[in-house]
C-alpha positions as CSV (number, residue, x, y, z in Angstrom):
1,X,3.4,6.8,-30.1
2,X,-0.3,5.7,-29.7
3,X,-1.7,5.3,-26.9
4,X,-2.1,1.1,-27.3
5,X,1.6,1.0,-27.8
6,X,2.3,3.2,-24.9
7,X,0.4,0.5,-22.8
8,X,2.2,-2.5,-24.6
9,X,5.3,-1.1,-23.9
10,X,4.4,-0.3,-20.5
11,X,3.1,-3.9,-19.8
12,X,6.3,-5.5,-21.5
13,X,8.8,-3.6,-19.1
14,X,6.2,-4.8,-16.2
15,X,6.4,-8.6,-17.5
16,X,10.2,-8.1,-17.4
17,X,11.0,-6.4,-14.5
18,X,8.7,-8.2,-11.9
19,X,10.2,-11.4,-13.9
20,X,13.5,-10.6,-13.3
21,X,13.1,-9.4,-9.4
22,X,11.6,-12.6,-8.6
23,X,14.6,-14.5,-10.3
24,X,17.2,-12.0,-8.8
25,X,15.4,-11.8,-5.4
26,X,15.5,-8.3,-5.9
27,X,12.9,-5.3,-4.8
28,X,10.1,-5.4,-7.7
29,X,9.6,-1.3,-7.6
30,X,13.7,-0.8,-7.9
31,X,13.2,-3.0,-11.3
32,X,10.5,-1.1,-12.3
33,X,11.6,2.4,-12.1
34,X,15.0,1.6,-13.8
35,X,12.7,-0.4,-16.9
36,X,10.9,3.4,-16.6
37,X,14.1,5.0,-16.9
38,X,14.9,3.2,-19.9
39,X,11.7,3.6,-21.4
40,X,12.6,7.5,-22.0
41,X,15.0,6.5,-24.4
42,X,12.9,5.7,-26.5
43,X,12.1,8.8,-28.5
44,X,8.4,8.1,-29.3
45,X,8.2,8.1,-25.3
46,X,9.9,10.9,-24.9
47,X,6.6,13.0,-24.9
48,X,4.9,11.2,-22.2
49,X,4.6,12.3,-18.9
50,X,2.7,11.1,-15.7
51,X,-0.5,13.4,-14.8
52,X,-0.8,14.6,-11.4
53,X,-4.5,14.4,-11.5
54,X,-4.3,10.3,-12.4
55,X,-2.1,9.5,-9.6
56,X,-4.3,11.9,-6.9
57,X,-7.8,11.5,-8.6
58,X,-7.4,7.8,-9.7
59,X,-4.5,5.6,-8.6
60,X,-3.7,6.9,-5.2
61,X,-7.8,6.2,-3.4
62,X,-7.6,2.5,-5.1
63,X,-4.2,2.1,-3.6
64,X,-4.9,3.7,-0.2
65,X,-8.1,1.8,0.1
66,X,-6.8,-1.3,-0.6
67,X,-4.0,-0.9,1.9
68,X,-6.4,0.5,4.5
69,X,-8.4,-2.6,4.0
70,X,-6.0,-5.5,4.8
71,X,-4.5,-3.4,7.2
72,X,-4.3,-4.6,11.0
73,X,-7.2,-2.3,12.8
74,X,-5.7,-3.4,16.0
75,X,-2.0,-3.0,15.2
76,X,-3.0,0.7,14.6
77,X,-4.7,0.8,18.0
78,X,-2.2,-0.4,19.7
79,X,0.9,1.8,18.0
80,X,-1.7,4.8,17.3
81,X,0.6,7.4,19.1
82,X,3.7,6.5,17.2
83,X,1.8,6.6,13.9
84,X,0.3,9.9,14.7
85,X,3.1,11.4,15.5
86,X,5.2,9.4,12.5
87,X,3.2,11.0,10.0
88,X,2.3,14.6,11.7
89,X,5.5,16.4,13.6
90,X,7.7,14.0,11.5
91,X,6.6,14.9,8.3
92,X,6.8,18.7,9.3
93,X,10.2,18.4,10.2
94,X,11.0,16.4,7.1
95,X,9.8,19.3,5.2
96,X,11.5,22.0,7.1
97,X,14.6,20.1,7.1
98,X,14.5,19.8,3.0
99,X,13.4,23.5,2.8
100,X,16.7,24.4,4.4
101,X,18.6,22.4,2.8
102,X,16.9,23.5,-0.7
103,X,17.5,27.4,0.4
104,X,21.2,27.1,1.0
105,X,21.1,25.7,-2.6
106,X,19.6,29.1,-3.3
107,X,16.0,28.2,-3.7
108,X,13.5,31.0,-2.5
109,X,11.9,29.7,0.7
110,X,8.2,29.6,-1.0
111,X,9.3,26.8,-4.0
112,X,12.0,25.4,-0.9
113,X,8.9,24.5,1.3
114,X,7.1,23.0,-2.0
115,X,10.0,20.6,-2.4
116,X,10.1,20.4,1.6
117,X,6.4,19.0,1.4
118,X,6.2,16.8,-1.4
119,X,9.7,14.8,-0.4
120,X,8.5,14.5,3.0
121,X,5.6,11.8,2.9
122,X,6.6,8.2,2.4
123,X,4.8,6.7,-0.2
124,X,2.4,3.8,1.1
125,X,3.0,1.9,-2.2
126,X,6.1,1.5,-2.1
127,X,6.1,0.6,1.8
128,X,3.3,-1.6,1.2
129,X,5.2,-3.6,-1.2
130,X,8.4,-3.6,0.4
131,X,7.2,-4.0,4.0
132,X,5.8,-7.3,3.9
133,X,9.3,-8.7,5.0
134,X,9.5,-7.2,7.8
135,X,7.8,-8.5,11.1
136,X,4.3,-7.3,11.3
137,X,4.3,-4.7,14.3
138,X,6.9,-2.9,12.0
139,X,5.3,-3.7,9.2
140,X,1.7,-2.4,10.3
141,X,2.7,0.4,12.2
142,X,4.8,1.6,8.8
143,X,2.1,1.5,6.5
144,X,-0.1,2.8,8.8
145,X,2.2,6.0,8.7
146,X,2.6,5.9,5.1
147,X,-1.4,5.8,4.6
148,X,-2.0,9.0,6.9
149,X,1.3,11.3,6.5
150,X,0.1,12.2,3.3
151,X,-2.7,14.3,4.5
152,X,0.2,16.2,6.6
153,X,2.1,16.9,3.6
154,X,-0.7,18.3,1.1
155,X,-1.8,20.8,3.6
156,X,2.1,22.1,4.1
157,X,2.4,21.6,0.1
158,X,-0.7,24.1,-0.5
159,X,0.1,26.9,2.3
160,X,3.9,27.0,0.8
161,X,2.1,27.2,-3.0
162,X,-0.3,29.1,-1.5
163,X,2.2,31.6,-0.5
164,X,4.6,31.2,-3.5
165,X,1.4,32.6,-5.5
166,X,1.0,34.9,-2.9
167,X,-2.8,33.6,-1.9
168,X,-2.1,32.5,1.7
169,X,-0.1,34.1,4.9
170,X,1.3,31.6,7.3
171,X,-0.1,32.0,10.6
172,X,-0.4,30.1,13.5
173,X,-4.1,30.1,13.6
174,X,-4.3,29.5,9.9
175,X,-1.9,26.6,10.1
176,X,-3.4,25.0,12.9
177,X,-7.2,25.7,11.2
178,X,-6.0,24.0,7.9
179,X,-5.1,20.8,9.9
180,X,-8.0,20.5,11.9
181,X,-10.0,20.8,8.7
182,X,-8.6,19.1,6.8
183,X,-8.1,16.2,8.8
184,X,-11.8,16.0,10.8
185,X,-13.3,17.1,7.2
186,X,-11.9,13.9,5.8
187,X,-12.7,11.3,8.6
188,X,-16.1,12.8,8.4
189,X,-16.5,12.4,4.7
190,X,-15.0,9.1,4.4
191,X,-17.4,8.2,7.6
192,X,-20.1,9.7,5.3
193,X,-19.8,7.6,2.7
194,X,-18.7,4.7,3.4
195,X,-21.6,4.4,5.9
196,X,-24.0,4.9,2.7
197,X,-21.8,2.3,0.6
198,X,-22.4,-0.1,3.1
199,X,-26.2,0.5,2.7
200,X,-26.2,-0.2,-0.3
201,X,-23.9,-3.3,-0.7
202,X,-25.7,-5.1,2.5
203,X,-28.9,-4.9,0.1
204,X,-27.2,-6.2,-3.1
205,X,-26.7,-10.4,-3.9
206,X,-24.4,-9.7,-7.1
207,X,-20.7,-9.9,-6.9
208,X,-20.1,-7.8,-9.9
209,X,-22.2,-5.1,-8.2
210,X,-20.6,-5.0,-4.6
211,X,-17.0,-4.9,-7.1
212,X,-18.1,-1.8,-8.5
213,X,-18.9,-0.5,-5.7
214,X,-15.8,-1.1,-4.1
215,X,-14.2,0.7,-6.5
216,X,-16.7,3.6,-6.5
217,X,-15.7,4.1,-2.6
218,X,-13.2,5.5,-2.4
219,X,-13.0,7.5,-5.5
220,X,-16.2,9.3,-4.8
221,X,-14.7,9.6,-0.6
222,X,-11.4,11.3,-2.2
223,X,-13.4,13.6,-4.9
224,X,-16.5,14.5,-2.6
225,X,-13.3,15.7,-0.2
226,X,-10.8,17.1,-2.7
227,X,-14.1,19.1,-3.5
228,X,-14.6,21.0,-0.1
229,X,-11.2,21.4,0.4
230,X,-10.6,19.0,2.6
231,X,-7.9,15.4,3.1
232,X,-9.2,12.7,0.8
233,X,-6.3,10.5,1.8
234,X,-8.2,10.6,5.2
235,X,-11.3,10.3,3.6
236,X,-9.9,7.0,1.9
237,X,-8.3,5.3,4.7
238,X,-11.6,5.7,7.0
239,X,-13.2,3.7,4.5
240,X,-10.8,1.3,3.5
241,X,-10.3,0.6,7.6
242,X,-14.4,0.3,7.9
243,X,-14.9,-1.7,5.1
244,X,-12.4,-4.1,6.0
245,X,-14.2,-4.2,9.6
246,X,-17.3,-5.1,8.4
247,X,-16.9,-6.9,5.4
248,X,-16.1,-10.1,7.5
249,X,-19.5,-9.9,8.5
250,X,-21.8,-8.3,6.2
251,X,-21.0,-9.4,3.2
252,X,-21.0,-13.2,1.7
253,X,-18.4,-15.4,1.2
254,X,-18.8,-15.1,-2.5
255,X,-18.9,-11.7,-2.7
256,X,-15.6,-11.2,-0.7
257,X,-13.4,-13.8,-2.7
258,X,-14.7,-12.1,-5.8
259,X,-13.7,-8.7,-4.7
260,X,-10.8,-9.5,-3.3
261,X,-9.3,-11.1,-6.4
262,X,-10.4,-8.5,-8.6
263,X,-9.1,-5.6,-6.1
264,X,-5.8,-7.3,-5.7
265,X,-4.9,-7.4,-9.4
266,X,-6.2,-3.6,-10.0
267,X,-4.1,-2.7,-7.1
268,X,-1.0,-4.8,-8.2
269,X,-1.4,-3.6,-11.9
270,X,-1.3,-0.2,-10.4
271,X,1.1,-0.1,-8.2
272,X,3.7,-1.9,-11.4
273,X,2.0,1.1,-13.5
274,X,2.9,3.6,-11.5
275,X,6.6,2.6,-10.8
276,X,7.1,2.5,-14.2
277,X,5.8,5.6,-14.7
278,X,8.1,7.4,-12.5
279,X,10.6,6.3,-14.1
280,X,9.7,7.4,-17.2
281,X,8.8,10.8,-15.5
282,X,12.1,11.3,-13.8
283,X,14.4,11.0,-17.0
284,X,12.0,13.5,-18.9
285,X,13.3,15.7,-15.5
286,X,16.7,15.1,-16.2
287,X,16.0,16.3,-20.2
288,X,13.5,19.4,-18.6
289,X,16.2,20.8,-16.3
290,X,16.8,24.2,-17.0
291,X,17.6,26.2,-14.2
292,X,20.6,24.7,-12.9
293,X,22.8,22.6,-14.3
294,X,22.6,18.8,-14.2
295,X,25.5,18.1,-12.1
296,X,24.5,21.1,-9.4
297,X,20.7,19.2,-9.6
298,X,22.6,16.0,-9.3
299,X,24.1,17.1,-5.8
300,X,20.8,18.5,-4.7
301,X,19.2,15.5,-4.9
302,X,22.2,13.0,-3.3
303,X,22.1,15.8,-0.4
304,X,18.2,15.7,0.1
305,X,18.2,12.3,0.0
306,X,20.7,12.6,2.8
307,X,18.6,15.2,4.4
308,X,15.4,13.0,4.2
309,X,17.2,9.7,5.5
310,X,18.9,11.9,8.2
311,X,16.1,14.0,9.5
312,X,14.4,10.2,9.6
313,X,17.2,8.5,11.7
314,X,16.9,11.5,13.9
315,X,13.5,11.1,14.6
316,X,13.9,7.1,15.2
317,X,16.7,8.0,17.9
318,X,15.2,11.1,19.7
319,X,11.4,10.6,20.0
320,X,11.7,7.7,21.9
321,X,13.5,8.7,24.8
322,X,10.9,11.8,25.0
323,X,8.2,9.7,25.0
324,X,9.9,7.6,28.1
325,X,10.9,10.8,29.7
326,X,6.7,11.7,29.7
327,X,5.1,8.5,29.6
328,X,6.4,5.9,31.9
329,X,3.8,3.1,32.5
330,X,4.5,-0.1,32.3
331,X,2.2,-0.9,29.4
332,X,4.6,1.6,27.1
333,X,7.7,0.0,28.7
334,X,6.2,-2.9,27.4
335,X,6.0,-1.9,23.8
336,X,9.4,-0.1,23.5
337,X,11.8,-0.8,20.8
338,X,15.6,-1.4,20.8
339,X,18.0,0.4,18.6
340,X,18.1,-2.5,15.9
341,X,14.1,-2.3,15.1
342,X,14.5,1.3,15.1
343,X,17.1,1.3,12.6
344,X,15.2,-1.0,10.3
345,X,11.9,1.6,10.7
346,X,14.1,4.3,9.5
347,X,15.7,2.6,6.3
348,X,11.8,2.3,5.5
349,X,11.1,5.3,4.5
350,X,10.7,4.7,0.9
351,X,9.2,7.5,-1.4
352,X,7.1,7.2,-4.4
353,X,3.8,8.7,-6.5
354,X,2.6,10.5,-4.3
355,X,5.9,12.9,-4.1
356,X,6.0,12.9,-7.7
357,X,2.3,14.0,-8.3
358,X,2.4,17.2,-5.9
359,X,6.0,18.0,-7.6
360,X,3.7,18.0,-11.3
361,X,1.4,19.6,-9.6
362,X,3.4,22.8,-8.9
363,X,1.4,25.3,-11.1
364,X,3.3,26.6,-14.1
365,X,3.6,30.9,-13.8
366,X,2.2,32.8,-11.2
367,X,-0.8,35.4,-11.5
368,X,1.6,37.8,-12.7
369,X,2.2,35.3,-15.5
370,X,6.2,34.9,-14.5
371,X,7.4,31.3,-14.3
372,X,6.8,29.8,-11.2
373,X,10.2,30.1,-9.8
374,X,12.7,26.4,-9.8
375,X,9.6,24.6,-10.6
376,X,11.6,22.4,-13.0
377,X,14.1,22.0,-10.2
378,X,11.4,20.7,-7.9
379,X,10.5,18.2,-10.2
380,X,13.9,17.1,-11.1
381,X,14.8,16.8,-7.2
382,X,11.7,15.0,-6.3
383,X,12.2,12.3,-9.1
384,X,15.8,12.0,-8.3
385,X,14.7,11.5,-4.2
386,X,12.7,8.5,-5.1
387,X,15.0,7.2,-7.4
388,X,17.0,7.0,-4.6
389,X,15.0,6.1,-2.1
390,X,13.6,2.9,-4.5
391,X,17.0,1.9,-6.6
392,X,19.4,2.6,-3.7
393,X,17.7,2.5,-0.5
394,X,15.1,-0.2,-0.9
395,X,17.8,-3.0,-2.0
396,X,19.6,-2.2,1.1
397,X,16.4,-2.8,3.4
398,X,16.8,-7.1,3.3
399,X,20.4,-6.7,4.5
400,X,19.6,-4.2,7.1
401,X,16.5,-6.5,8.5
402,X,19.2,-9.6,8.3
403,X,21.5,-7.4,10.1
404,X,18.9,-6.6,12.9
405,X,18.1,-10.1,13.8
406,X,14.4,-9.9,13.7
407,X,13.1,-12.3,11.6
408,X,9.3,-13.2,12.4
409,X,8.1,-13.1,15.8
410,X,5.7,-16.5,15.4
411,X,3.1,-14.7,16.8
412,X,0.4,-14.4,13.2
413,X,0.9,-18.1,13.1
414,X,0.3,-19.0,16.7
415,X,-2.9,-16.7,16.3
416,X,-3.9,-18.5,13.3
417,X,-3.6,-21.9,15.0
418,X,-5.8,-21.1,17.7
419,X,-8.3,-19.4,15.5
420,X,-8.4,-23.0,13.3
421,X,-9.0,-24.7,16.6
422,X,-11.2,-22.5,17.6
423,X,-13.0,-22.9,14.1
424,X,-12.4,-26.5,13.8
425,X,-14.5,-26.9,17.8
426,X,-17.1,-24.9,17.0
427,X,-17.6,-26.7,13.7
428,X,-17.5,-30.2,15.6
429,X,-20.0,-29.4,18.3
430,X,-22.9,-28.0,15.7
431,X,-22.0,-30.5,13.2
432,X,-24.8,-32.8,14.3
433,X,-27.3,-30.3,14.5
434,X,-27.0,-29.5,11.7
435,X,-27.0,-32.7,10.0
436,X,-30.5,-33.4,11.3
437,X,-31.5,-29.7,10.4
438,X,-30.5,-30.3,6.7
439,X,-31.7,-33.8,6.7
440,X,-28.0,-35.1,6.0
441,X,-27.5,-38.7,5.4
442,X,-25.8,-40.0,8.7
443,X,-22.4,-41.6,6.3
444,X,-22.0,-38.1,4.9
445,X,-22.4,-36.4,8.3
446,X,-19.7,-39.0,9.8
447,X,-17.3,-38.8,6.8
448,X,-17.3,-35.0,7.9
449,X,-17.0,-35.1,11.8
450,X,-13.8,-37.8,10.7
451,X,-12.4,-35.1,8.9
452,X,-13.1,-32.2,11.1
453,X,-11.7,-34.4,13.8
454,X,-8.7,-35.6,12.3
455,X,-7.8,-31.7,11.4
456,X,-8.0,-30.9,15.0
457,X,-5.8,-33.5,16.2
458,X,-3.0,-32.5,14.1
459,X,-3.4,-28.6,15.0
460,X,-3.9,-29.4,18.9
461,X,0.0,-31.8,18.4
462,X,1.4,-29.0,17.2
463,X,1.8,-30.6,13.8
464,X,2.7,-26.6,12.2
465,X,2.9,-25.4,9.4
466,X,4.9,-28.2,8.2
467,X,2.6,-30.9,9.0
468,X,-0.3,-29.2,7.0
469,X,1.9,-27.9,4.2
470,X,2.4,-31.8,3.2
471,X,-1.3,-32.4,4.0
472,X,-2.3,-29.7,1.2
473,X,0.6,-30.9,-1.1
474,X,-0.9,-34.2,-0.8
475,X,-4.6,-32.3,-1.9
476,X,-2.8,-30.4,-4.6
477,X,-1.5,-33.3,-6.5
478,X,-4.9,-35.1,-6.1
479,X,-6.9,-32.2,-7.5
480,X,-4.4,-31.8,-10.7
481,X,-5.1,-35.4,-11.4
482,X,-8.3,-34.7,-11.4
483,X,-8.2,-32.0,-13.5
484,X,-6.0,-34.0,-16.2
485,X,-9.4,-36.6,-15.7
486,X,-11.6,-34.1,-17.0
487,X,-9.4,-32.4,-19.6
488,X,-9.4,-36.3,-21.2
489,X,-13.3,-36.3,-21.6
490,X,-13.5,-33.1,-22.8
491,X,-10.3,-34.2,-25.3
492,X,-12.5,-36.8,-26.6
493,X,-15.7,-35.4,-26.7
494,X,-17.7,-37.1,-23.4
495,X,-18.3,-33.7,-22.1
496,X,-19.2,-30.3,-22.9
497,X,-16.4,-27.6,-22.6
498,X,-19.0,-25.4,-20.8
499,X,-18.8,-28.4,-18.4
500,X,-15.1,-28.5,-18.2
501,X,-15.0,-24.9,-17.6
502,X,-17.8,-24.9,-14.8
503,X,-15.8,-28.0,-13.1
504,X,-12.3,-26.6,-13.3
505,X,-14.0,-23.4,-11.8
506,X,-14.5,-25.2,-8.4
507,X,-11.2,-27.5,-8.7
508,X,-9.5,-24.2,-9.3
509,X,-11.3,-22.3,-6.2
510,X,-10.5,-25.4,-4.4
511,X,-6.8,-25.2,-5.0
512,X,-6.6,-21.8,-4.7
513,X,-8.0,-22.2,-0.7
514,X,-5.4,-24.6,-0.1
515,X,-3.1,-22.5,-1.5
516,X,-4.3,-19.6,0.7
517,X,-4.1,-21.7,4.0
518,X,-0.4,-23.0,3.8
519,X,0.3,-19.0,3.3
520,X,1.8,-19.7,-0.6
């Protein structure tokens, strides 16, 4: 099948899929890997398989940096020990606890750890999607861990190939060394260049330009580290987290609705792409499964998966307590969890592309040119993890959050009030300064201050999110009449569709900011 069909097809099962969860109210990335799955029956797809290098080298440093960047800096502050050791000892003991489980299958320990390593991570696409229902100290402080564990579980997945190959010997000194590098190697190339992307973008006017350059980013961050040896996930987040600091500031108002639109499809497309993807990829596993049977490869994977939940619901229900038992100031007292969040955390941990990539990854022979041994098993395993972790798991997750009694805890929309009044005040007291600054006629300055005033009153009453949805209803409704207003002229020939175009530009921008404040 050419290439163009492959990506027709590929687009048709996303158009389908994301159609059908949002009828269905059903996870989009389940919908998407089954469509995958039933894209390998197709025989002309048969032949297609997902490259390891795409998803590390291309996909993966647009999705981490996009996640990094509308991620909550001060969330991460404020949970930073729990993410740490989330996606450090955690991962580790996700590993180990898979490697054991894959050696009592019969697995040599070297390929055992390899599985161990690339099951281990959760996948911070998958969480990202999926973890927007939940409430946002959760929600942040799981894709914070899903953005970082990563790192943890490349460095154990190249000491165990390492050692398959029969390059490295585990030590505690060369463990510990490998971390250290690899960790302060990335922060310190991601600090590198980001700090010389933001250079350049503070000098440039163009919003195509500073769109390019995001994009640039954090591909060169990840390449520039993949090329000393050293974590580009890290490298990826530090800019991503920077970026997003700064951008508020640094960069024009144009310049950061037009990258933010673009970014947001590229990273949506991708994230679709890649579900469907695996999907594909883990029925060719099924069909490339040579080593075992299917039904012995079938119960590895439903007593990983079991493994990978279990070690996970350990952790949630263990940790804790030790952290009481050495940390008992009131400010963590403050912050501790009951057993119902905890639960919901560890039904989160989804897995996805990343596992998948380092499972491809897994060179083919070893120097001695014999088959690198159950490398076809790791593969199959890995796929099979994620499909359960996405089509079995992930459904699960609403009815586990309804179960907890979370629901939101108010407290994003109380800050956004007082930021709008805040705003709103500060807009109200230069106002007339302004005016006489720009020369504005007196009426025009008046109509404003009315407006600005009237806003306020209805934030300081308490008039929520209720209140201004009906307002911005209200503006809706006008500005599509308006729009029908100038689709007539154009329809019979009063204006220009270059005008029509460059007016529905700015009704269109100024729907889309409504749309943005009521949170649709």
């Amino acid at each position: 099948m050419s290439s163009l069909a492959l990506v027709v097809a590929v687009g048709v099962a996303i158009l389908v899929a994301t159609g059908a969860a949002r009828r269905w109210g059903v996870a989009p990335p389940a919908l998407l890997l089954i469509a995958g799955v039933l894209l390998g029956f197709v025989p002309a797809l048969r032949a297609v398989h997902l490259p390891p290098e795409a998803v590390l080298l291309l996909f993966l440093p647009l999705l981490l940096y996009w996640e990094s960047f509308t991620s909550s800096l001060r969330e991460i502050r404020s949970n930073l020990r729990v993410i740490v050791l989330l996606s450090t000892v955690l991962v580790a003991a996700t590993a180990a606890g898979v490697a054991v489980t894959a050696h009592q299958f019969g697995m040599p320990w070297g390929p055992a750890w390899v599985l161990g390593a690339a099951v281990a991570p959760t996948d911070a696409t998958a969480v990202g999607v999926l973890g927007r229902i939940l409430p946002r100290r959760l929600g942040a402080t799981l894709r914070a861990e899903s953005l970082v564990n990563d790192g943890t579980a490349l460095v154990i997945y190249a000491l165990a190939v390492g050692v398959t190959l029969g390059e490295e010997h585990v030590s505690a000194p060369r463990v510990g060394g490998m971390f250290a590098l690899s960790y302060l190697g990335g922060i310190a190339i991601g600090a590198v260049v980001t700090y010389a992307g933001i250079q350049v973008r503070r000098r440039l006017s163009d919003p195509f330009q500073h769109n390019v350059l995001a994009i640039l980013t954090p591909l060169t961050a990840y390449l520039v580290a993949e090329l000393v040896e050293v974590s580009g996930v890290l490298a990826v987040v530090v800019c991503g987290l920077w970026v997003g600091r700064i951008s508020p500031r640094f960069f024009p108002s144009r310049v950061r609705q037009y990258v933010r639109t673009v970014m947001s499809f590229l990273t949506t497309l991708a994230n679709a792409v890649l579900f469907v993807l695996i999907g594909l990829e883990a029925q060719s596993a099924v069909r490339d499964l040579s080593s075992v049977g299917v039904v012995t490869g079938a119960l590895m994977v439903v007593v990983i998966s079991a493994v990978v939940v279990a070690v996970r619901f350990g952790w949630m229900f263990t940790s804790p307590y030790l952290i009481r038992a050495v940390d008992r100031r009131d400010s963590q007292r403050a912050r501790r969890l009951g057993a119902r969040p905890r639960v919901v955390m560890a039904a989160a941990g989804f897995r996805g592309a990343v596992s998948l990539a380092a499972a491809l990854s897994v060179p083919e022979t070893l120097h001695s040119g014999a088959p690198f041994p159950d490398r076809d098993l790791i593969i199959f395993v890995t796929a099979g993890v994620i499909a359960v972790t996405l089509v079995v798991q992930a459904p699960l997750l609403p009815r586990v959050l309804r179960w907890a009694r979370l629901g939101e805890d108010g407290s994003a929309e109380e800050e956004r009030r007082r930021a709008e009044i805040a705003a709103t005040e500060r807009a109200l007291e230069v106002l007339p300064g302004l005016a006489a600054e720009l020369g504005t006629d007196d009426a025009i300055a008046g109509q404003l201050r009315a407006e600005y005033e009237e806003h306020l009153r209805v934030l300081r009453d308490g008039g929520g999110p209720g209140a201004r949805d009906k307002a911005a209803d209200l503006r809706l409704a006008v500005i599509a009449r308006k729009h029908e207003a100038i689709l007539r002229m154009r329809d019979r020939g009063e204006i220009d569709d270059a005008v029509l175009v460059r007016l529905q530009g700015l009704l269109d921008m100024e729907a889309v900011n409504l749309a943005m404040r009521r949170g649709s």
